[in-house]
Every structure is written in C-alpha cells, then in structure tokens.
C-alpha positions as CSV (number, residue, x, y, z in Angstrom):
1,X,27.5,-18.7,9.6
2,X,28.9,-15.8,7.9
3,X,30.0,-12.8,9.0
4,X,27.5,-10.9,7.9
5,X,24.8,-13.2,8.6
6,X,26.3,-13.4,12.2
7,X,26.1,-9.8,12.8
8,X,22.7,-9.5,11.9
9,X,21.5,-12.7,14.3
10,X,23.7,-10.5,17.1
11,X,22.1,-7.2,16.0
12,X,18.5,-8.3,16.5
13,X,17.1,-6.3,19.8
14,X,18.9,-3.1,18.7
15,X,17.0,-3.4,15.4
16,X,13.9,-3.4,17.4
17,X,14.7,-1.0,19.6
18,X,15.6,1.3,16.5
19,X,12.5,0.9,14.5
20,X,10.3,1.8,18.2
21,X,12.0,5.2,18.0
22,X,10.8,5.6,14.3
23,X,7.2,4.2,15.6
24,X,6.8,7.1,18.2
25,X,6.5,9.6,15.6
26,X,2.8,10.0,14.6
27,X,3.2,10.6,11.0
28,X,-0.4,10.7,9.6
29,X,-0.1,12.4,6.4
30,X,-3.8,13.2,6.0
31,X,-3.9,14.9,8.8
32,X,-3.6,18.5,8.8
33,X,-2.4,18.8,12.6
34,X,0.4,16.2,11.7
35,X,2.3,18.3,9.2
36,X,5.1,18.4,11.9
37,X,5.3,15.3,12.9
38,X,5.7,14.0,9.3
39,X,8.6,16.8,9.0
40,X,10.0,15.4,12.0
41,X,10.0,11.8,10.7
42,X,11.4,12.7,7.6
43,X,14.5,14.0,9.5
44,X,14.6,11.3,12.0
45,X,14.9,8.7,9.0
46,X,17.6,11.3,7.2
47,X,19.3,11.1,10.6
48,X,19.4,7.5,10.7
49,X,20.8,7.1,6.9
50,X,23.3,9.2,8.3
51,X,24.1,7.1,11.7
52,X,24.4,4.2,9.0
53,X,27.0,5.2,6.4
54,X,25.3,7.3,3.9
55,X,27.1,10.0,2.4
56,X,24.3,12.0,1.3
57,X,21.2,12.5,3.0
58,X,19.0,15.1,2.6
59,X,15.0,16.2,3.5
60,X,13.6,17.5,0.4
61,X,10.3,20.4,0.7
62,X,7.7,19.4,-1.6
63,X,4.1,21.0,-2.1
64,X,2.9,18.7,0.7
65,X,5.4,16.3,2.9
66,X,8.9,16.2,2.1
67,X,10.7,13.6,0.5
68,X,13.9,11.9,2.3
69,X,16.3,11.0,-0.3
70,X,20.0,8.8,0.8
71,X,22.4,7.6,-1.5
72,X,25.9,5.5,-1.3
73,X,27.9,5.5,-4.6
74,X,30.8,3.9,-3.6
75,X,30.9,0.4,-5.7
76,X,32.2,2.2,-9.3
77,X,31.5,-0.7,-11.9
78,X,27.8,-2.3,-10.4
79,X,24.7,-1.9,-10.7
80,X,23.1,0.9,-8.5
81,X,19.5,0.2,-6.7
82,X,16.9,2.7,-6.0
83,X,15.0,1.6,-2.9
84,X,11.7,3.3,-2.5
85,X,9.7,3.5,0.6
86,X,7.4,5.8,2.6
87,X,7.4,7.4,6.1
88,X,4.0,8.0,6.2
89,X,1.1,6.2,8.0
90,X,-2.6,5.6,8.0
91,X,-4.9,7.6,10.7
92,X,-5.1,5.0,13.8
93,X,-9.0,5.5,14.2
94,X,-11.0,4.2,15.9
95,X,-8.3,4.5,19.0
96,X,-10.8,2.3,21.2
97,X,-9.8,-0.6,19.0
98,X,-6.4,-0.9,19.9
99,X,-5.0,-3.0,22.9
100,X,-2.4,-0.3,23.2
101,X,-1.8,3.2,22.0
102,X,-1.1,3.5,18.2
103,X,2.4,5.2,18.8
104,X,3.4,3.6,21.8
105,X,5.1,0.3,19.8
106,X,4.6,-2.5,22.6
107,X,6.4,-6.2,21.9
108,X,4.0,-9.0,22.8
109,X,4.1,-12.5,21.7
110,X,6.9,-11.8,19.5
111,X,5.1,-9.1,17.8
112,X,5.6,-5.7,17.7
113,X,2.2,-3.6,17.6
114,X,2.3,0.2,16.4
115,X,1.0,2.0,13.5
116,X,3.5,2.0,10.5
117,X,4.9,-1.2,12.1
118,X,4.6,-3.3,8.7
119,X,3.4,-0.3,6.5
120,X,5.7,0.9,5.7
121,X,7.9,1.7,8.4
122,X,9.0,-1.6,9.2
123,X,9.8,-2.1,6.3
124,X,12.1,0.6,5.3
125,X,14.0,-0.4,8.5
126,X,14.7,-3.4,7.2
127,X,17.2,-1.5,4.5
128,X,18.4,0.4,6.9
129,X,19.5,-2.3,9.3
130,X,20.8,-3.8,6.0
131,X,23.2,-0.9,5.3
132,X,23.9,-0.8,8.6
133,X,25.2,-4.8,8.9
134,X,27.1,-4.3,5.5
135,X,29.0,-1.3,6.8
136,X,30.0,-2.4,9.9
137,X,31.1,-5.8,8.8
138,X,32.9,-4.7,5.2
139,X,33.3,-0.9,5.6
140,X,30.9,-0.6,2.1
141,X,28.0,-1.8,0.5
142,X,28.0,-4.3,-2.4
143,X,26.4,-2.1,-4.6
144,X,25.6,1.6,-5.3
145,X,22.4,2.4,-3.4
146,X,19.8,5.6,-3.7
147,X,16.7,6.4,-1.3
148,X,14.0,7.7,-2.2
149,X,11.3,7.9,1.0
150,X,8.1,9.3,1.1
151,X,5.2,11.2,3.1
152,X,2.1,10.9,0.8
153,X,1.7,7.4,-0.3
154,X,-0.8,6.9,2.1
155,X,-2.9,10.0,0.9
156,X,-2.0,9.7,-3.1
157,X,1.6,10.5,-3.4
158,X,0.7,13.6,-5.1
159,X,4.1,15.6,-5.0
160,X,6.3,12.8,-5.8
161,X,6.4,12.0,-9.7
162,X,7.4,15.9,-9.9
163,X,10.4,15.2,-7.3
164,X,11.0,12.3,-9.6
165,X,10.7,14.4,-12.9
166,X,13.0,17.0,-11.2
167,X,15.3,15.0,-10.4
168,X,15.5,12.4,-13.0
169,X,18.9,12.1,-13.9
170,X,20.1,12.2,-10.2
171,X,17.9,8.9,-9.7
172,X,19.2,7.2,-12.7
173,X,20.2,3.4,-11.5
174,X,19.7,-0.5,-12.9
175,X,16.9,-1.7,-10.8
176,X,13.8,-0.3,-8.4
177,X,13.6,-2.2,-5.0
178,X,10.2,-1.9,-2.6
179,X,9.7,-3.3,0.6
180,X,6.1,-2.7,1.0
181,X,3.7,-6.0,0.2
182,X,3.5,-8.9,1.7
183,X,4.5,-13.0,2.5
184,X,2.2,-15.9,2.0
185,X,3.2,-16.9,4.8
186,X,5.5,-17.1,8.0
187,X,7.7,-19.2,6.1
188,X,6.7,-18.5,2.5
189,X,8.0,-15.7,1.1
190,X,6.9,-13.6,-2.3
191,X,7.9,-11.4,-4.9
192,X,5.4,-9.2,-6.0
193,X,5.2,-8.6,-9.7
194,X,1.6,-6.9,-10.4
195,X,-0.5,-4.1,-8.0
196,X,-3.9,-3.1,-8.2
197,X,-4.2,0.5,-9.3
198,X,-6.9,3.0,-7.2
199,X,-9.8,5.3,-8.3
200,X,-11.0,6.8,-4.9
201,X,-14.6,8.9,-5.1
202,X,-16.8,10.2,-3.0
203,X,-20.6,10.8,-4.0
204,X,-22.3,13.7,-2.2
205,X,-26.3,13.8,-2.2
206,X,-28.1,16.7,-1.6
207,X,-32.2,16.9,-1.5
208,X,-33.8,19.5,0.4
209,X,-32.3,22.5,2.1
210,X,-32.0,21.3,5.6
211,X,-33.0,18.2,7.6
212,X,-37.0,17.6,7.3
213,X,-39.9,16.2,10.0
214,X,-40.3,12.6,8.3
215,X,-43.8,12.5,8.8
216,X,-44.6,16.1,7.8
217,X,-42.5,15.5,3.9
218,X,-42.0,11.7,3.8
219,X,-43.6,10.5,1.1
220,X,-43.5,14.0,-0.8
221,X,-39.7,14.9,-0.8
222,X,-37.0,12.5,-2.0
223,X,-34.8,11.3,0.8
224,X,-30.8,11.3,0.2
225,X,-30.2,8.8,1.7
226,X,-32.6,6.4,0.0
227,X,-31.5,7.6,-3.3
228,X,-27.7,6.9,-2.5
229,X,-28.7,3.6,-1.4
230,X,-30.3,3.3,-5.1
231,X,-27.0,4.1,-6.6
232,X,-25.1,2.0,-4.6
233,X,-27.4,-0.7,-5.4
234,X,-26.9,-0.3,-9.1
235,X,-23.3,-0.3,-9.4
236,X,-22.8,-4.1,-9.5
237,X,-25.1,-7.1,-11.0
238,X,-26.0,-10.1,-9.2
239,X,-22.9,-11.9,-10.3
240,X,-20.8,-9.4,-8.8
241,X,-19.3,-7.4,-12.0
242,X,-19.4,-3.7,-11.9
243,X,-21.9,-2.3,-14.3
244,X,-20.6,0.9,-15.2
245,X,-20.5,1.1,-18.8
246,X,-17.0,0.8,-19.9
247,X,-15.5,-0.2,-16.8
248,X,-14.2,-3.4,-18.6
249,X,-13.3,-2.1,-21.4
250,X,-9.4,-2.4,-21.2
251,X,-9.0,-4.9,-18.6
252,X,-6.4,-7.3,-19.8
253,X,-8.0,-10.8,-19.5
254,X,-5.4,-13.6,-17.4
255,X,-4.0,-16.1,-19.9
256,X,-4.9,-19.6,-19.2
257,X,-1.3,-20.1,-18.7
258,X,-1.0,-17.0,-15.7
259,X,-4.6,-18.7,-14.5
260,X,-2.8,-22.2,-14.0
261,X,0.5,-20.3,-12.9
262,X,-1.9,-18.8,-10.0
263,X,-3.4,-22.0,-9.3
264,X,0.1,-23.3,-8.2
265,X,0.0,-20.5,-6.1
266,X,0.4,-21.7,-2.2
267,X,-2.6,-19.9,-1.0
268,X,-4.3,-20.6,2.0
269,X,-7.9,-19.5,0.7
270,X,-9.4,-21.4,4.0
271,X,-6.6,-19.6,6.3
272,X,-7.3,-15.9,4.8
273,X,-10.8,-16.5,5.1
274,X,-10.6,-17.0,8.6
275,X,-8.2,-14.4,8.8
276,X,-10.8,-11.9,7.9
277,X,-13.9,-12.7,10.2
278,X,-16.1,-12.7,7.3
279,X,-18.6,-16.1,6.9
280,X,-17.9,-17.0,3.8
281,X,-16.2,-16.0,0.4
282,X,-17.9,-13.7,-2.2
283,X,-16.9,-11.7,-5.2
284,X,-17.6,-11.5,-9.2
285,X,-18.4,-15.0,-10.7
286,X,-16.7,-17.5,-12.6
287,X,-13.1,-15.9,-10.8
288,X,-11.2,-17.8,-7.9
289,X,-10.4,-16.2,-4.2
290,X,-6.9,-15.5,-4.9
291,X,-7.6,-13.7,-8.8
292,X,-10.5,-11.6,-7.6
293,X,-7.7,-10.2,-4.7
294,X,-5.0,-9.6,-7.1
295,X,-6.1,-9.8,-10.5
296,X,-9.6,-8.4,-11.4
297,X,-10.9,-4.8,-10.4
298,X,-13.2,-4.4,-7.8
299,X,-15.8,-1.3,-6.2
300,X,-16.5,-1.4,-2.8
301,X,-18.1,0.8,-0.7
302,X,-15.4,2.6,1.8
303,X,-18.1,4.3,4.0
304,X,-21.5,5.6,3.6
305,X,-23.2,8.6,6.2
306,X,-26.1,10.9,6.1
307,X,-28.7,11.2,8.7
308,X,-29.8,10.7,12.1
309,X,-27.1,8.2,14.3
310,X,-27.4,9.1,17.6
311,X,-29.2,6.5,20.6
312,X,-32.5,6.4,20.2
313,X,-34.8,7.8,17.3
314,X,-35.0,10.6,15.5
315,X,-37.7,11.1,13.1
316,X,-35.6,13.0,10.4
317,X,-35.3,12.9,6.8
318,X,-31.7,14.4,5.9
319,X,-30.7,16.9,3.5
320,X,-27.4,15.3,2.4
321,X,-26.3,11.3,2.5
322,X,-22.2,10.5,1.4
323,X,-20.5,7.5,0.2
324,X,-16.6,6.7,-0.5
325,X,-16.4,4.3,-3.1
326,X,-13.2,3.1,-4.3
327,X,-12.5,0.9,-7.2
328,X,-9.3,-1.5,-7.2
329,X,-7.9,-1.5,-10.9
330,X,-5.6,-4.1,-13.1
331,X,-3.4,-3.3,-16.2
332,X,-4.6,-1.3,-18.8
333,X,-6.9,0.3,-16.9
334,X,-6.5,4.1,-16.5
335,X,-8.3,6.3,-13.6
336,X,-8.6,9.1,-15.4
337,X,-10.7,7.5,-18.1
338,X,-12.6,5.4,-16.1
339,X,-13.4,8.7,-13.6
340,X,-15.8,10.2,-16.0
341,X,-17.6,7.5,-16.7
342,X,-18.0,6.4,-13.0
343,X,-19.6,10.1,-12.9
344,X,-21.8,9.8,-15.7
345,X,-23.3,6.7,-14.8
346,X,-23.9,7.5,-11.1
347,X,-25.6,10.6,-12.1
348,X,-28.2,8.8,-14.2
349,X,-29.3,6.2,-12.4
350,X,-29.4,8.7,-9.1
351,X,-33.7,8.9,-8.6
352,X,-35.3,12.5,-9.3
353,X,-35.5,14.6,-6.7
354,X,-32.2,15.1,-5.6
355,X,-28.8,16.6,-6.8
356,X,-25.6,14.6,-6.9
357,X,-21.5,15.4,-7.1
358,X,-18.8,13.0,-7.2
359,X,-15.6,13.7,-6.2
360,X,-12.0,12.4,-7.5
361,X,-9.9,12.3,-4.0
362,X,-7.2,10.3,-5.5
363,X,-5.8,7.9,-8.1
364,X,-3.1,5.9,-9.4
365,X,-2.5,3.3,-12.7
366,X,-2.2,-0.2,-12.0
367,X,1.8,-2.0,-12.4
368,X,2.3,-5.1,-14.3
369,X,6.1,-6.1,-14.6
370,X,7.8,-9.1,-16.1
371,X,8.5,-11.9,-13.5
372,X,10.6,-13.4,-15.7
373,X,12.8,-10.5,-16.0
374,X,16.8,-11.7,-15.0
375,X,17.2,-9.1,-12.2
376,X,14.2,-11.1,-10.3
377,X,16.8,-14.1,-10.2
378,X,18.9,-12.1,-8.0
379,X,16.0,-11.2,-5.3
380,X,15.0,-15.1,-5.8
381,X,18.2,-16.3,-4.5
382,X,18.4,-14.0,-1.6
383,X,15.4,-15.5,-0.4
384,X,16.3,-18.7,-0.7
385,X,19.2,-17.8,1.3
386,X,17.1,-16.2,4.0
387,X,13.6,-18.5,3.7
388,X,13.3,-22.1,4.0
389,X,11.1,-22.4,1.1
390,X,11.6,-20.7,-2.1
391,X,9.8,-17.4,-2.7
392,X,6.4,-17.7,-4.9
393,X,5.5,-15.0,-7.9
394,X,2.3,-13.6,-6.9
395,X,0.3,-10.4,-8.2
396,X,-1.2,-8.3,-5.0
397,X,-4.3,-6.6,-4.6
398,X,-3.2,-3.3,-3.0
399,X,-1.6,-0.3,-5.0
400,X,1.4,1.7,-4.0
401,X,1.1,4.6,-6.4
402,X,5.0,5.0,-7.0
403,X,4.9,1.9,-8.9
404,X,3.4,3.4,-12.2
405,X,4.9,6.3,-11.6
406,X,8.5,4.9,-11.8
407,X,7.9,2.8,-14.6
408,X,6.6,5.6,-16.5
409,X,9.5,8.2,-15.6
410,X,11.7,5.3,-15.5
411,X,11.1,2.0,-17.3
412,X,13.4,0.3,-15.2
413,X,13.0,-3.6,-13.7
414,X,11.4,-3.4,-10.5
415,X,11.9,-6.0,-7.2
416,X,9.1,-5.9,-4.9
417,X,9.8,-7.9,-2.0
418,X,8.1,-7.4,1.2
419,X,7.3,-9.5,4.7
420,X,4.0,-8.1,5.8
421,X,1.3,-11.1,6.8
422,X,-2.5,-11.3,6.6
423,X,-2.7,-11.2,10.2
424,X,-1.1,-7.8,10.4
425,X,-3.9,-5.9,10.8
426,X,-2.9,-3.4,8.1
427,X,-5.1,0.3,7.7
428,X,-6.6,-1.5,10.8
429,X,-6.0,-1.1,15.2
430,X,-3.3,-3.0,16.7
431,X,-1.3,-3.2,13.6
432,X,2.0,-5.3,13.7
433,X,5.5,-6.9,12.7
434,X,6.1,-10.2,13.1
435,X,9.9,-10.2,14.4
436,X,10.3,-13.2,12.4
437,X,9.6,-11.2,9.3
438,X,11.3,-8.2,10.2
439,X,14.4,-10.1,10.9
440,X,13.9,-12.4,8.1
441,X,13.2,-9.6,6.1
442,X,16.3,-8.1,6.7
443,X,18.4,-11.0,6.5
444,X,16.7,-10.9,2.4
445,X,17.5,-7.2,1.4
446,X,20.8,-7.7,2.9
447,X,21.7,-11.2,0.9
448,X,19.7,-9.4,-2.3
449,X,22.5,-6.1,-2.2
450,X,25.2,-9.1,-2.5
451,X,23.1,-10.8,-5.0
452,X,22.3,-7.9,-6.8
453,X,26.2,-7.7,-7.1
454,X,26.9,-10.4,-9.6
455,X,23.8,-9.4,-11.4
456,X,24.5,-9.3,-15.5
C-alpha cells in the first residue's frame, strides 16, 4: 500500500466526522428563511479549503447564493482541473418521513443518513479529503486545481453562468471534473458522459371567482380541476410519447451502435425496479428501461392541487387547480424553444370555461460529451485503481445545469465521476452515503489528480 493510499485507509472516521459538520448546516436554497444558512455553508466550505492547503479561497456575492471559489496553482507545467460542485440541498419535506432529523447526520449500518449526504455534499467532500491526503503526504497536489461551488443548483443555478462569464479567464484550465451522479453499483463504478436537460412549469387554472356549492353550479360552471385533469390527460398518447407538437423535433435519435453500446450496459433493470416500489416498469414504447432513464425525454407530473383535502367531505367546486410538470430533455433539445410550444399546446386543448397560465420556473440544456475523448482515460484508470471492476460509460437521467453551461462558456472535456447509489434516497427522506462509496470515492479523485498528471 502506498503512502498515499495508506493515509487515506487511516484517515477514514475523521473524513466522516468532517463531512457531519458540513451536514448540520441546513442549506435549502429555495427557501427564503435559509438565506443564512446557505451563506454560512459557503463559508464553512471556504474554511475547509483553507484547513486543507488552498491558497486562495474566497465566498463570492451573487444575485442569489454565493459562490465558493478555491484554487491551488502550484504544479507550473500540468494540466489544471476545475472541480465543480454545489453546497446547496433539496427541502427535506415531508419531515415525518425521515427515521432521523434531516440535519442531524446519524451513521447506521454503515450508512450515513442527512440531507446533502450524496447530493452533493458528500460528494464535494470527497475532493476535499483528496486535497487534504495529497497535502499531508507530498506537501502539493499533482496538478493545478480550481473550485468552483455552488448554492443554486438545486433551484436552477440562475446566478452562476454570469460568475462564470465574469470570471472567465480566471477559470481557464484543461479539463472540468463533477462529482455529482451516480455508480451502478456498490462495486461498479461509472463515468457519466450525457445528462438530461430540465424544462420545469407550472400550469395555473382559474374558473370562477371563488370556491362554489357543487350542487348549486355543478353541471353549469366548469370545474378547474376537471379541466387540468383534461390537460394532463392529453399530454401523452397511449404509447407513452409526449404529444406536444414539436416536442420531438430535435431529439437526436441513439445510433444502433450507442443502442448496442447501452445494451452492454451492467444494469440491474430487475434490481432498480425493486428499488423504486413501483409494480412494474412503464414508459414510451419500443425504448428499453435503462434508454427511457438516460436517453429519451420524458413529462411527468411533479404535483397537482386544487380543491377540497381535508377529512371528510366537502361539497366544493374550486376556483383554481395547479400542476408542476417537468419535462426531462436529451441533446439538441432547447427549453427555451420547446417552452412556448408546451404553452401553446396546453392552452388549446384546456376545455372552455376556464382560464389558464403556465409558468417557466426553471430550465437548463441537456450535455452530451465525447466518451471517447483521451482525458476520460485518465479518470478510467483511477477507477480501476480504486474499484474492483472497471468503471462503465453510461448517460444519466438527471440534469446538473452547470454542465451546458460550462461547455458553452467553456468547451472544455468534462469528467463526471460520481458514487451516489439507487438506494440513496436522493430529493427523498432519509437520504444517504454509503461509506463504501464515500471512501471509495475518495480513494478515485485522489488516484484521478495523479492520473490526470501524466495526462497528454
């Protein structure tokens, strides 16, 4: 065992213990009433960067949540790597769900439950634990390295491609590195080479003035919330493709040779299935499990209210019924022309009677890199170094807006390589880290900054 391998194996519970303090901070970046606590977890993590070795780190004011950016320049003559991640988590509702308070990280079972455990705050800490092995056990890192970490990805990352723009020159480097997807398995990891971009609406139904007696004006007035189950009903066919006219229209079709590429793909399909609860698998026609996840778009219904949901009964017709929608996107398609169509379409097949809006809450283009690009060689051979099998090229089905972003401000090759599981109960109560991944995980970015080294 190397030394640097060695100190990580000895480093293992204080890495824990340093990623519960980052836990405890309930950094909800939709939340209004959490503006604070997402300042104070930017400076906790500058703080850290700091502890570690960084000579620079900074908390940068944005519009909305500030931006923590690091860097280490020390290694004159290779390559420089801009590691992107974000501090920010999702809103722990419903808080019934969970086995233990959301920001009270508890270990059990060799897992370690809090929000932000996996995403992304786990995550991030495995670069930091990283820098921290490399410094203590050669007094430098093997190559130069920039931070760039986040508090809006969660809620749009609207503020960061101007912090990028602004500071374009200042972020110049050879490669993009994100630790925020996921493993196939326990033992299988990935490299990420394709996202899912976001459209994210809500539709807003309005009929009459106020609330109504049902039996005095049903039958005579049109009810909300029968006319946004209407919509909702027409926004897919039986086969499960979205019929919005034009939705389609610049999806780029998989090759047959990326189809059979998927196929060799070690996916569980019976394992994920169970993973989710749900009886049985479903999705657009003529596409397998595993494409329809990562590599076709998808609308889905986020939530839906209106009406009368107390115990009991309450003979009311409503004056307004909602609905989030979201749509999942793949390359070539573009929110912003897909938006007003979406619109369109909802508004005409809406029944008379009633008024409709819909809302663009957020967005972001899909990312498509090349996995056969030569600085994925280097990320492949730190996980063989860390992983007992060899890692497997997949495309995931999330988005993580900075993706587009950078390779439109930068056009730079981009490593994603993350250790979250299905089981982790992302978005979701009692979300985790396996400490198998998030030492694994940390064994790979740490091996990948050496291998990154002798990249050409």
């Amino acid at each position: 065992m190397d030394a640097l391998t060695r100190y990580l194996e000895q480093q293992q519970d204080r890495f824990v213990t340093d990623l519960m303090g980052a836990l405890r901070i309930p950094s909800v970046s939709t939340d209004p009433a959490r503006k604070d606590d997402c300042r104070r977890c930017a400076e906790h993590f500058a703080g850290e960067l700091k502890r570690v070795g960084m000579t620079r780190a900074e908390v940068v004011p944005t519009n909305g949540h500030p931006v923590v950016y690091a860097e280490w320049l020390g290694a004159p003559g290779k390559p420089t790597v801009l590691l992107y991640g974000h501090y920010d988590v999702q809103p722990p509702e419903p808080l019934e769900l969970w086995k233990t308070p959301p920001f009270e990280p508890e270990l059990r079972d060799g897992k370690l439950f809090a929000r932000g455990a996996v995403d992304d705050k786990g995550q991030v800490y495995m670069h930091v634990n990283a820098i921290d092995a490399h410094m203590q056990v050669n007094g430098k890192l093997p190559v130069n390295v920039k931070l760039v970490i986040e508090g809006e990805e969660e809620c749009g990352s609207d503020n960061l491609e101007g912090f990028l723009n602004d500071r374009r020159n200042e972020l110049g480097a050879d490669v993009i590195v994100v630790s925020d997807t996921a493993m196939l398995g326990p033992d299988q990891p990935a490299l990420t080479y394709s996202l899912r971009g976001i459209l994210y609406t809500q539709i807003d139904v309005q009929g009459p003035g106020h609330d109504l007696h049902s039996g005095h004006f049903g039958g005579a007035v049109q009810n909300p919330a029968n006319a946004l189950a209407a919509i909702i009903a027409a926004l897919k066919d039986g086969d499960g493709r979205i019929t919005v006219p034009g939705f389609y229209e610049h999806v780029r079709p998989l090759s047959p040779a990326e189809r059979e590429s998927l196929k060799s793909v070690p996916f569980d399909e019976r394992g994920f299935m169970a993973e989710s609860g749900a009886p049985a698998a479903a999705g657009e026609r003529g596409y397998t499990t595993l494409e329809r996840i990562s590599a076709r778009p998808t609308l889905d219904v986020n939530g839906i209210w209106g009406g009368y949901q107390g115990a009991g009964a309450k003979t009311v017709l409503p004056a307004k019924a909602h609905a989030k929608v979201s749509m999942r996107l793949v390359a070539d398609q573009d929110p912003a022309d897909l938006f007003p169509k979406f619109e369109a379409y909802v508004k005409r097949v809406a029944p008379p009677g009633v008024t409709v809006e819909v809302h663009d809450l957020h967005s972001c283009r899909p990312f498509l890199s090349d996995p056969a690009h030569p600085m994925l060689e280097s990320a492949r051979r730190a996980l063989a170094r860390a992983w007992p099998k060899p890692p497997a090229m997949i495309r995931e089905g999330g988005s993580i807006p900075v993706m587009a972003t950078f390779q439109q401000v930068f056009n730079l090759p981009s490593i994603m390589m993350g250790f979250g599981l299905d089981d982790d109960n992302v978005h979701a109560p009692n979300e985790k880290i396996s400490l198998s991944s998030y030492h694994g995980g940390t064994r790979s970015v740490a091996y990948l900054y050496e291998e990154l080294a002798q990249a050409k």
